[in-house]
py3Dmol code that shows the C-alpha trace and the ligand (Angstrom):
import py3Dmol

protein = """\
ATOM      1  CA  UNK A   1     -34.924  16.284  -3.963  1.00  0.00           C
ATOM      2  CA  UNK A   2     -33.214  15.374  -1.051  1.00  0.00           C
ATOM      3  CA  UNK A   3     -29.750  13.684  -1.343  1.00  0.00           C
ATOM      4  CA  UNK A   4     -29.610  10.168  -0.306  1.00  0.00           C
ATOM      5  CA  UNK A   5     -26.657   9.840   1.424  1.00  0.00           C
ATOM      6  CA  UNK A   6     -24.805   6.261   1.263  1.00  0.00           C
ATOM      7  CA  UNK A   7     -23.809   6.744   5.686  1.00  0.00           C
ATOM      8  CA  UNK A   8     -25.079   3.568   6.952  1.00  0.00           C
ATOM      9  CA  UNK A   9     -23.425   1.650   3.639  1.00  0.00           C
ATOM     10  CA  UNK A  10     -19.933   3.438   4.455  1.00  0.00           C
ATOM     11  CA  UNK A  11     -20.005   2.598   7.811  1.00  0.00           C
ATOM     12  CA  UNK A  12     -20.525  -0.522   7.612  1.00  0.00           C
ATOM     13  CA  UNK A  13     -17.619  -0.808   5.283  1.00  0.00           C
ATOM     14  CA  UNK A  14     -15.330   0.905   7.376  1.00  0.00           C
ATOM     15  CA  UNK A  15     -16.607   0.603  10.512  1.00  0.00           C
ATOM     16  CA  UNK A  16     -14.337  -2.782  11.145  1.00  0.00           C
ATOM     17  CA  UNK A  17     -10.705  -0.801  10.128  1.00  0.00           C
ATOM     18  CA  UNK A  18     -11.712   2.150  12.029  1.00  0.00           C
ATOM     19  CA  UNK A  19     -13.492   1.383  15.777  1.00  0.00           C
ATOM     20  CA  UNK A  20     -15.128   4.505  16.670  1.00  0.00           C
ATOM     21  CA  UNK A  21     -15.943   5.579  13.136  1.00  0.00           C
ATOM     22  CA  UNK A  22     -18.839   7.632  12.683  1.00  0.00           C
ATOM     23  CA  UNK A  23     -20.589   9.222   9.501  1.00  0.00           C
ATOM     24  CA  UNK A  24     -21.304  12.647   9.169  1.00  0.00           C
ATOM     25  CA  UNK A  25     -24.085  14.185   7.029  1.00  0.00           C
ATOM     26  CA  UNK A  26     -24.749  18.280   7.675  1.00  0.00           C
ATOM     27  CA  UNK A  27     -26.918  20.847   4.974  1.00  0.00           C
ATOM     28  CA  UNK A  28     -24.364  23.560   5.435  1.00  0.00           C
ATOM     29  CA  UNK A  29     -21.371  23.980   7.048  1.00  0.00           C
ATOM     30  CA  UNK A  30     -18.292  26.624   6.254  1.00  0.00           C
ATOM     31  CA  UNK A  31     -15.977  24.156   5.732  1.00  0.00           C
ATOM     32  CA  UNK A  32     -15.384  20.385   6.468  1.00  0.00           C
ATOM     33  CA  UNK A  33     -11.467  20.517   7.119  1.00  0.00           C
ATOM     34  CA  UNK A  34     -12.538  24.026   9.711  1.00  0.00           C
ATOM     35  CA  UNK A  35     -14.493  21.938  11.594  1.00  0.00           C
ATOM     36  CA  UNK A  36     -13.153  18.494  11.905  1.00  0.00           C
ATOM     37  CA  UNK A  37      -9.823  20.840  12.960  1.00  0.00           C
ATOM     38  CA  UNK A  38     -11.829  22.921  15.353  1.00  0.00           C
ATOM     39  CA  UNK A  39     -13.094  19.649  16.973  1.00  0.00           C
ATOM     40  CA  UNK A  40      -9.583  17.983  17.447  1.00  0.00           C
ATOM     41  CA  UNK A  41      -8.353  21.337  18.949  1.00  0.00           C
ATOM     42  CA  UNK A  42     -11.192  20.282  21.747  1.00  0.00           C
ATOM     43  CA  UNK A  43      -9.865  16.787  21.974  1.00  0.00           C
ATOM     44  CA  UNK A  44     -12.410  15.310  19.803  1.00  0.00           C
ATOM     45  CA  UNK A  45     -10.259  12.690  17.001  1.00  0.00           C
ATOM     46  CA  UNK A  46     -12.769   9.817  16.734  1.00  0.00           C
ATOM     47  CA  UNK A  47     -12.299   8.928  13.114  1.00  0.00           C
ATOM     48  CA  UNK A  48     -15.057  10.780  11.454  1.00  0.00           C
ATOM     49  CA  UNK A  49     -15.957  11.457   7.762  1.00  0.00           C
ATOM     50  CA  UNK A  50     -18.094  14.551   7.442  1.00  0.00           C
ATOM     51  CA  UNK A  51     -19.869  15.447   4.432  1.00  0.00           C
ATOM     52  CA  UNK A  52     -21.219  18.991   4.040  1.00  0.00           C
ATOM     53  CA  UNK A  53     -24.035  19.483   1.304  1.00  0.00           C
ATOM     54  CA  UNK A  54     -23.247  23.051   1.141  1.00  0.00           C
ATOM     55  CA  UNK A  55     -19.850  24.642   1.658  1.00  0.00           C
ATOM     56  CA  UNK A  56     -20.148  28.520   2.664  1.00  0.00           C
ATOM     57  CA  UNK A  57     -16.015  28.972   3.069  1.00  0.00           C
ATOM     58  CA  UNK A  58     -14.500  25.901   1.182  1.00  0.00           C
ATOM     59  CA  UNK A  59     -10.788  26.419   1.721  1.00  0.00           C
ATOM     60  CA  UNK A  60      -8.184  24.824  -0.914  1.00  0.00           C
ATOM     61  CA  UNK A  61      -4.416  24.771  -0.735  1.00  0.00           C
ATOM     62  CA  UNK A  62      -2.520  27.972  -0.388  1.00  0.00           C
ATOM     63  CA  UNK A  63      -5.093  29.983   1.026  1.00  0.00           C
ATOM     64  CA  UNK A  64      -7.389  29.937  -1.695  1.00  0.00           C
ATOM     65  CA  UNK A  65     -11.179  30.009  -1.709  1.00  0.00           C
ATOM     66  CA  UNK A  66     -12.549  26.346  -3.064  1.00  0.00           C
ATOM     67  CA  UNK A  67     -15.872  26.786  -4.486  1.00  0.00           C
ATOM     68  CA  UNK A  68     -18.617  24.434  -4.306  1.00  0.00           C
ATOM     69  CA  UNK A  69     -22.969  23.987  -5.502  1.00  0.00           C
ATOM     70  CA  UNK A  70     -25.042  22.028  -3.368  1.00  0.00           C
ATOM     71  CA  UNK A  71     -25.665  18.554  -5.579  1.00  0.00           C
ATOM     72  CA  UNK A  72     -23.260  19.071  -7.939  1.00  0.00           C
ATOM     73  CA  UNK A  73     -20.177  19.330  -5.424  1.00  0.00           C
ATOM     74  CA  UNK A  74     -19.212  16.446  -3.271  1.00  0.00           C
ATOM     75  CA  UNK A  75     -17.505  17.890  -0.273  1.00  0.00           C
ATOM     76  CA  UNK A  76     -16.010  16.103   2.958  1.00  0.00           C
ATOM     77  CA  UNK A  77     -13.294  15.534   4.920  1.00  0.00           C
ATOM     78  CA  UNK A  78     -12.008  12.282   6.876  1.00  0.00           C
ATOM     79  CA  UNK A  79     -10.473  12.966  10.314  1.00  0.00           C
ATOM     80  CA  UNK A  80      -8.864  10.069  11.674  1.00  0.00           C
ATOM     81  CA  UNK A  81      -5.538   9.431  13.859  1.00  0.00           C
ATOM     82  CA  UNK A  82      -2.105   8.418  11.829  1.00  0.00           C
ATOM     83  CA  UNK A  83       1.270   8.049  12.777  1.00  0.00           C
ATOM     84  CA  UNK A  84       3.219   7.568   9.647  1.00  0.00           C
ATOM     85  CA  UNK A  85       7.410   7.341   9.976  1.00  0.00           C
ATOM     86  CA  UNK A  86       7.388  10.184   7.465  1.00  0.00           C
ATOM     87  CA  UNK A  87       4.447  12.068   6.419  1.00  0.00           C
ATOM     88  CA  UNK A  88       6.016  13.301   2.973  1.00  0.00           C
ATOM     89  CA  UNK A  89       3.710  12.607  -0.127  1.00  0.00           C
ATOM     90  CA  UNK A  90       0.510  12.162   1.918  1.00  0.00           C
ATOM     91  CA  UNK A  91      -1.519  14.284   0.207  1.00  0.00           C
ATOM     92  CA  UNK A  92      -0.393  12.535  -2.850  1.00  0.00           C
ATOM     93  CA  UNK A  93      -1.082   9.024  -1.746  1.00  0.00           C
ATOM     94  CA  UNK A  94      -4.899  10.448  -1.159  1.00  0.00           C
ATOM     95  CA  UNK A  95      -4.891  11.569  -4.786  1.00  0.00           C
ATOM     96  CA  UNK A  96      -3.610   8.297  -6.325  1.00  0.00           C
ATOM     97  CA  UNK A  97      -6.618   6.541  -4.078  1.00  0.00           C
ATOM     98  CA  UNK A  98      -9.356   8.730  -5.152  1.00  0.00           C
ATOM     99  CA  UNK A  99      -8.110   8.637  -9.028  1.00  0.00           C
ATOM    100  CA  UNK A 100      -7.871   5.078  -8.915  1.00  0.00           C
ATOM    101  CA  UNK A 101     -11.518   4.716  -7.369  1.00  0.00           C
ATOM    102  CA  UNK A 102     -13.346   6.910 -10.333  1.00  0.00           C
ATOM    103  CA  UNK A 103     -12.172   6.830 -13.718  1.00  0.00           C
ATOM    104  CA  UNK A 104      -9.088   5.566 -15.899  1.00  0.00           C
ATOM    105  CA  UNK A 105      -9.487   9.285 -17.265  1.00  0.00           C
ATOM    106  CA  UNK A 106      -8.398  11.069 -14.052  1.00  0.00           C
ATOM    107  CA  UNK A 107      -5.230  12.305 -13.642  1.00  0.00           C
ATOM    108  CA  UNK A 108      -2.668  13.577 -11.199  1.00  0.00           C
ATOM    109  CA  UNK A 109      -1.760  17.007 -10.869  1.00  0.00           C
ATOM    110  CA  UNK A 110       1.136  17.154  -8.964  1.00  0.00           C
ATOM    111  CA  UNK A 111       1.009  17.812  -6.034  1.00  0.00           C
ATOM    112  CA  UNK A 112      -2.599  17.394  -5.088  1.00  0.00           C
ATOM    113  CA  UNK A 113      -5.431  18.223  -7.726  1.00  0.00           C
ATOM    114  CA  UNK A 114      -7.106  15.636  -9.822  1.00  0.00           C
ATOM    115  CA  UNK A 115      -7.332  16.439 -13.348  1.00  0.00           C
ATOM    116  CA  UNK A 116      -9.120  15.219 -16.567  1.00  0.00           C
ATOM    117  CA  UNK A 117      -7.658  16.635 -19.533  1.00  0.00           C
ATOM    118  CA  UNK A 118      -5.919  19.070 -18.120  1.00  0.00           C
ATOM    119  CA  UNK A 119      -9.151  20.535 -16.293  1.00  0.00           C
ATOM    120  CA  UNK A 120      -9.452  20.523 -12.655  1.00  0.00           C
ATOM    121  CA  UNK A 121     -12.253  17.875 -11.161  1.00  0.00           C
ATOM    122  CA  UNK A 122     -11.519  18.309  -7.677  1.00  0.00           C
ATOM    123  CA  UNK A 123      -8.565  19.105  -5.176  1.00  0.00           C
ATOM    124  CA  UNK A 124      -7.451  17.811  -1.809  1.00  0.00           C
ATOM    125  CA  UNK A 125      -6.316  19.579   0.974  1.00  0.00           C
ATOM    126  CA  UNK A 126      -4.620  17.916   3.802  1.00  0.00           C
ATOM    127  CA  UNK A 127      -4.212  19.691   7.257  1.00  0.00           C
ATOM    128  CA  UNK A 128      -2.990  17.734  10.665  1.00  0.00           C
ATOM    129  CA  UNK A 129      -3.564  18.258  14.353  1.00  0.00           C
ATOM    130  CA  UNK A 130      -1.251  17.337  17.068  1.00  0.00           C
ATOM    131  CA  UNK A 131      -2.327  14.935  19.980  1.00  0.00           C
ATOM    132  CA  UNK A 132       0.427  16.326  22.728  1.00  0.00           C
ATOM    133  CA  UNK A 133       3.739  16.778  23.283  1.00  0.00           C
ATOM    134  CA  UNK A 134       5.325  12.774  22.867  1.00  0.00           C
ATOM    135  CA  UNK A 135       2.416  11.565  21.471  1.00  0.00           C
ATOM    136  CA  UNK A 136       3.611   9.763  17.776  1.00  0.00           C
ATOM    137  CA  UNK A 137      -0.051  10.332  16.460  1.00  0.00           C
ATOM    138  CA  UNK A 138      -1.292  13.339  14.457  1.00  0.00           C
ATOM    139  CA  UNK A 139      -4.901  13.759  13.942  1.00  0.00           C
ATOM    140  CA  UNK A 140      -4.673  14.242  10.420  1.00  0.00           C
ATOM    141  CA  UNK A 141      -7.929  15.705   8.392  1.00  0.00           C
ATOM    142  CA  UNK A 142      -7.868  14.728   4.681  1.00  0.00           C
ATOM    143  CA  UNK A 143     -10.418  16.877   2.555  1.00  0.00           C
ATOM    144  CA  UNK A 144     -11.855  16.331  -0.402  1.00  0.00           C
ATOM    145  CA  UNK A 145     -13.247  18.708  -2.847  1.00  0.00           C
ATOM    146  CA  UNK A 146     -15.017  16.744  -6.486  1.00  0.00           C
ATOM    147  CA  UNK A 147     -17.297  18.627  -9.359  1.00  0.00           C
ATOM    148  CA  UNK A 148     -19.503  15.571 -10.197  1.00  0.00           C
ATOM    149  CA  UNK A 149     -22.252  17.564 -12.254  1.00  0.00           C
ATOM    150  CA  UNK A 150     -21.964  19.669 -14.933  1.00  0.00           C
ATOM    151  CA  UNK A 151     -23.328  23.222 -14.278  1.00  0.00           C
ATOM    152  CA  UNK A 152     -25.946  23.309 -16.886  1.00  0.00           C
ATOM    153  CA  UNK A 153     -25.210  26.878 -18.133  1.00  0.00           C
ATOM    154  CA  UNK A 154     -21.703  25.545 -18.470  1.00  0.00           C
ATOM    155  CA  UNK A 155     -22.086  22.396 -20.497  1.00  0.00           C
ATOM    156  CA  UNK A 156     -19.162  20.411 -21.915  1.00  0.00           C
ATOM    157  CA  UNK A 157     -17.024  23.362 -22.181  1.00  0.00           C
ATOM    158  CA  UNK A 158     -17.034  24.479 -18.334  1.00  0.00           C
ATOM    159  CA  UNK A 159     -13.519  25.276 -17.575  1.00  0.00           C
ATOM    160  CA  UNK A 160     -13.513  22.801 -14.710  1.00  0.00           C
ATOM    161  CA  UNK A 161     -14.009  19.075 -15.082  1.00  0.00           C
ATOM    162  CA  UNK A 162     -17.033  17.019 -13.897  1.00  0.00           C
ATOM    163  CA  UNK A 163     -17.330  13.191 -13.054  1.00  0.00           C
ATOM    164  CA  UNK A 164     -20.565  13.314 -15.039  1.00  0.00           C
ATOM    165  CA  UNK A 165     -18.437  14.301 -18.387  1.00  0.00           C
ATOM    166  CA  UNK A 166     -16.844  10.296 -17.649  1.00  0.00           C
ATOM    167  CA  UNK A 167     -19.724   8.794 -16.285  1.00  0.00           C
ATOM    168  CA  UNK A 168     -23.500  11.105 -16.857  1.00  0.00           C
ATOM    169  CA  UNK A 169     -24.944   8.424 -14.285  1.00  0.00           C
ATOM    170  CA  UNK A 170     -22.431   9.558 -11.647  1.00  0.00           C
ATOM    171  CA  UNK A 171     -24.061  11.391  -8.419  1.00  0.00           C
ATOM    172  CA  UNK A 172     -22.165  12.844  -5.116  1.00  0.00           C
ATOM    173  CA  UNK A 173     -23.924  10.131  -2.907  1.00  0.00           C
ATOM    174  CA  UNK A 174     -22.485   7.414  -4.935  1.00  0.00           C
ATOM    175  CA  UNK A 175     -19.771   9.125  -5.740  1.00  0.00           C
ATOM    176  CA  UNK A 176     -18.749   9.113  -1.850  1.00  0.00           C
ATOM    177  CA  UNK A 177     -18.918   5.025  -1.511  1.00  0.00           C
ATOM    178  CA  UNK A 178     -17.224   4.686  -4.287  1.00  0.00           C
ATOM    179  CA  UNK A 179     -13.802   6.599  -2.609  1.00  0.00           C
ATOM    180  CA  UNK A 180     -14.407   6.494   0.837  1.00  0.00           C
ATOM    181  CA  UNK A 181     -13.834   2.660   1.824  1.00  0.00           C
ATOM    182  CA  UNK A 182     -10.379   2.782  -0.864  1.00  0.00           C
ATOM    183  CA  UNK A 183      -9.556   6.044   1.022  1.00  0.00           C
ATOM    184  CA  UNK A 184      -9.279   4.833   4.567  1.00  0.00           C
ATOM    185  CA  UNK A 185      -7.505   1.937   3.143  1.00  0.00           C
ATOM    186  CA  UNK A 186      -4.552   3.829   1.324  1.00  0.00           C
ATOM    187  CA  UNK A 187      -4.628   6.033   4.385  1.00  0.00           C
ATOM    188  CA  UNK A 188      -3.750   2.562   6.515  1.00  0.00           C
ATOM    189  CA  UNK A 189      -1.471   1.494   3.686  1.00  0.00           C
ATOM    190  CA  UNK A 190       0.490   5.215   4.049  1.00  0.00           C
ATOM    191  CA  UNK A 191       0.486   5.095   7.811  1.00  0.00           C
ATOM    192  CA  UNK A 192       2.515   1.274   7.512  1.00  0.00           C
ATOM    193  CA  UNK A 193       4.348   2.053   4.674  1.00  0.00           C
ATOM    194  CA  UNK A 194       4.812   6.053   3.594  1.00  0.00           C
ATOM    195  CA  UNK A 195       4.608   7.176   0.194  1.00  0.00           C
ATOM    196  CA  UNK A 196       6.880   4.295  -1.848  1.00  0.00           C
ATOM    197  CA  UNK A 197       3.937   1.907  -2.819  1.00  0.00           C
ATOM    198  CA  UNK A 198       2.073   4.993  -4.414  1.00  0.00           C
ATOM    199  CA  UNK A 199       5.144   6.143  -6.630  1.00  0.00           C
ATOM    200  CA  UNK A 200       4.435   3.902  -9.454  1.00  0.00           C
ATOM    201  CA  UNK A 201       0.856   4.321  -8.694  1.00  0.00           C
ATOM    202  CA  UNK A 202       1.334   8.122  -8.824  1.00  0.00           C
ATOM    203  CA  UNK A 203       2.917   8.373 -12.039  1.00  0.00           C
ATOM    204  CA  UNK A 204       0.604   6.124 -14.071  1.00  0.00           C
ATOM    205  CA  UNK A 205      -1.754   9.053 -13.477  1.00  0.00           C
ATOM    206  CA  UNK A 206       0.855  11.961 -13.574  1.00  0.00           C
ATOM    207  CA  UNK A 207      -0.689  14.716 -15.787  1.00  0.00           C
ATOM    208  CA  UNK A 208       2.543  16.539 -15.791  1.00  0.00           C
ATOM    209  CA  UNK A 209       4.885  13.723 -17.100  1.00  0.00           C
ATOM    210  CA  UNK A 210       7.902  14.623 -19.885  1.00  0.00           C
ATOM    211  CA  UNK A 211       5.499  17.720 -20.243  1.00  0.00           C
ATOM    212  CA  UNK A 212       7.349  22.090 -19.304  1.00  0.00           C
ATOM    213  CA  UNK A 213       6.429  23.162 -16.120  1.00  0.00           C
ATOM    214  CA  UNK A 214       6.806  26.326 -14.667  1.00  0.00           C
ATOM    215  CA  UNK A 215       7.315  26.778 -11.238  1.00  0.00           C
ATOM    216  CA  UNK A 216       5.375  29.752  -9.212  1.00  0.00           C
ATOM    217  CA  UNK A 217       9.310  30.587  -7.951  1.00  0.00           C
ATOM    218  CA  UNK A 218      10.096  31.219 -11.907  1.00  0.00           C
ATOM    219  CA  UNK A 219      11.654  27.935 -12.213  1.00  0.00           C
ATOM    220  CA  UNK A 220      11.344  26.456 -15.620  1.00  0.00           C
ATOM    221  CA  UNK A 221      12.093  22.911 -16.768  1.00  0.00           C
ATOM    222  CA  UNK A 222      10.682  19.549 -17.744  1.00  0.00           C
ATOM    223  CA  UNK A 223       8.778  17.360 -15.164  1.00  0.00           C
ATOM    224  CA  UNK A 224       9.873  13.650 -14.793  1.00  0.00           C
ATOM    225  CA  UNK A 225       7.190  11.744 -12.113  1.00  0.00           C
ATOM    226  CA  UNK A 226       7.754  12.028  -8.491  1.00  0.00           C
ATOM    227  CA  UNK A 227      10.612  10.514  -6.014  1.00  0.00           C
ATOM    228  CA  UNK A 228      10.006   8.181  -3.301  1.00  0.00           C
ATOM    229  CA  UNK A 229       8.761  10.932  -0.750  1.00  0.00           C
ATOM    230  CA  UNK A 230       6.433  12.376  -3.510  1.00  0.00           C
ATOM    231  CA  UNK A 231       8.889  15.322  -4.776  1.00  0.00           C
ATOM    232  CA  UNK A 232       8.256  16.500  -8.059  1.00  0.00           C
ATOM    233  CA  UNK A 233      11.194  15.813  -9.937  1.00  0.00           C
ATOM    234  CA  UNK A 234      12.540  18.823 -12.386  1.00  0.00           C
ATOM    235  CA  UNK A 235      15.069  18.563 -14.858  1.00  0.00           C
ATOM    236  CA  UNK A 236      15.981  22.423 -14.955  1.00  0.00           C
ATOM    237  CA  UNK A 237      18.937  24.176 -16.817  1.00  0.00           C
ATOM    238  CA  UNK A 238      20.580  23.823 -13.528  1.00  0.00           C
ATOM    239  CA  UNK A 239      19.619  20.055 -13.338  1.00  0.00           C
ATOM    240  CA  UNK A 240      17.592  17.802 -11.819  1.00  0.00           C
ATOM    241  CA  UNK A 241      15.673  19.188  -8.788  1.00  0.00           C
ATOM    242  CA  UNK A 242      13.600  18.005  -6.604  1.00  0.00           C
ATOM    243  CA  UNK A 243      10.375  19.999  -5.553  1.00  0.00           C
ATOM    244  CA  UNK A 244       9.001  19.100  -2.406  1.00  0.00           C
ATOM    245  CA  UNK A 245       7.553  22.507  -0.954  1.00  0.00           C
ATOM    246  CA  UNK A 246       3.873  23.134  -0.951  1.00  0.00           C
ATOM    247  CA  UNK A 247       4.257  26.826  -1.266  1.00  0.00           C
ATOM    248  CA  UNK A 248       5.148  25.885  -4.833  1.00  0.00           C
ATOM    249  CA  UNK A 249       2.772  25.626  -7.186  1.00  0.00           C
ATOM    250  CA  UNK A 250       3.431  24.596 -10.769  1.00  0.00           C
ATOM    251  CA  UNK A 251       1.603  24.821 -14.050  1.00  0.00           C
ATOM    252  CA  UNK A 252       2.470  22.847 -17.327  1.00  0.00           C
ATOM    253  CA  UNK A 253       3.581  25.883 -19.474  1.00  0.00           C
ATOM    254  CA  UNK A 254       3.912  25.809 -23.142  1.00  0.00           C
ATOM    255  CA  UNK A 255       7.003  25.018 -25.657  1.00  0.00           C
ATOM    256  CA  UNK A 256       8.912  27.557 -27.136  1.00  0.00           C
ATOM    257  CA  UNK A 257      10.256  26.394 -30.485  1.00  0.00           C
TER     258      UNK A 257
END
"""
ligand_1 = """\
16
LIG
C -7.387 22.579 -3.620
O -7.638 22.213 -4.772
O -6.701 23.585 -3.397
C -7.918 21.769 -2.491
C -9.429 21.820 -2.410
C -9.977 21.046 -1.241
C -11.463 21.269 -1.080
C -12.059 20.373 -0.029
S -13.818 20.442 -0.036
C -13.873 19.561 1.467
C -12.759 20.102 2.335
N -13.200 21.277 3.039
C -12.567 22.373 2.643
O -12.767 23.531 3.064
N -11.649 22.061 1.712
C -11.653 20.649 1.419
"""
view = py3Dmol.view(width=600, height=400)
view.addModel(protein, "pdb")
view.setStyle({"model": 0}, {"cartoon": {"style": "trace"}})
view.addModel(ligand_1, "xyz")
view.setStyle({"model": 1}, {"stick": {}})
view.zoomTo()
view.show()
């Protein structure tokens, strides 16, 4: 069955916060973020949301591979100009929005996955283009990476989370209008105001709060929410630290007695 995507709804949504916008729909592609970052390296940054049914090189943070099934993966990535004082805690002001538009049962992995108990629904991966030397703007392409069906050889106890698990009537078409309008909105709300009005927002959802974390530098502590820039916040044996690099990645590890 083909997928009935929601394009002419969306742009009609966002159309009047975004002149130029333009929807997207493609079968197969090898990755959303690639190619709305191969097309601003030509000069094209009209803000565009492109959806890809099919994935063939998905790319999530760090390098690694993100995986994705036709139908039961919603995949896409907006591209669209910002110009944010400071950029710090974008990524994480994209994961409080697409939380807050799905379920009271997703949660915030810190710094960018979405969670639902303690399984991974879907990821984000942020990358930006420059417009030119003294140019404020950055083209900045926000993917978006959701399971929203359960594998059926995987059932309830699939290692990764799927929106369907919250809600069995949720699909990726509807899935998409139900972020994508609240998306470009907290990306407006980021570019006037930075991270500080998604703090609290943040750690209402923060899977990691009070709970041990291990860092992937061997750090070991206790995490307590985020700062006002979107840092993780550590207490450690050395103190309180601050984690801010995206090189690090941290797992909730378990307690010792
Ligand atoms: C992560 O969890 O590491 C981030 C995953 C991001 C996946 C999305 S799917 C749409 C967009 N295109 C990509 O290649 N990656 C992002």
């Amino acid at each position: 069955m083909p997928i009935r995507w929601p394009a002419e709804a969306i742009w009609e949504q966002v159309a009047p916060l975004l002149p130029g916008f333009t929807v997207e729909v493609l079968p197969q592609l090898d990755s959303t973020n690639s190619e709305l970052m191969r097309r601003a390296r030509t000069g094209l940054v009209e803000p565009t949301l492109l959806v890809a049914e099919q994935q063939t090189a998905g790319r999530g943070r760090l390098g690694r591979a993100w995986q994705s099934q036709a139908g039961a993966s919603l995949t896409f990535s907006l591209g669209l100009p910002l110009a944010p004082a400071d950029w710090s805690g974008l990524s994480l002001a994209v994961g409080c929005s697409i939380a807050e538009s799905l379920d009271p049962a997703v949660q915030l992995k810190w710094p960018n996955d979405l969670w639902v108990r303690d399984h991974k629904l879907g990821g984000i991966l942020v990358e930006t283009a420059s417009f030119g030397a003294g140019d404020p703007r950055r083209h900045a392409v926000v993917g978006v990476g959701l399971n929203v069906a359960l594998r059926p050889s995987e059932g309830l106890s699939t290692p990764a989370a799927a929106l369907q698990e919250l809600d069995p009537t949720a699909d990726v078409a509807s899935t998409l209008l139900r972020v994508a309008l609240p998306l470009v909105q907290a990306l407006q709300a980021f570019e006037s105001f930075g991270f500080a009005p998604f703090q609290a927002r943040f750690m209402a959802r923060d899977a990691l709060r009070d709970r041990p974390v291990a860092l992937s530098d061997g750090t070991v502590g206790t995490a307590h929410g985020v700062g006002e820039t979107g840092s993780l916040l550590v207490h450690t044996a050395a103190g309180m630290q601050a984690v801010s690099s995206s090189e690090v990645s941290v797992r909730p590890a378990v307690l010792r007695p």
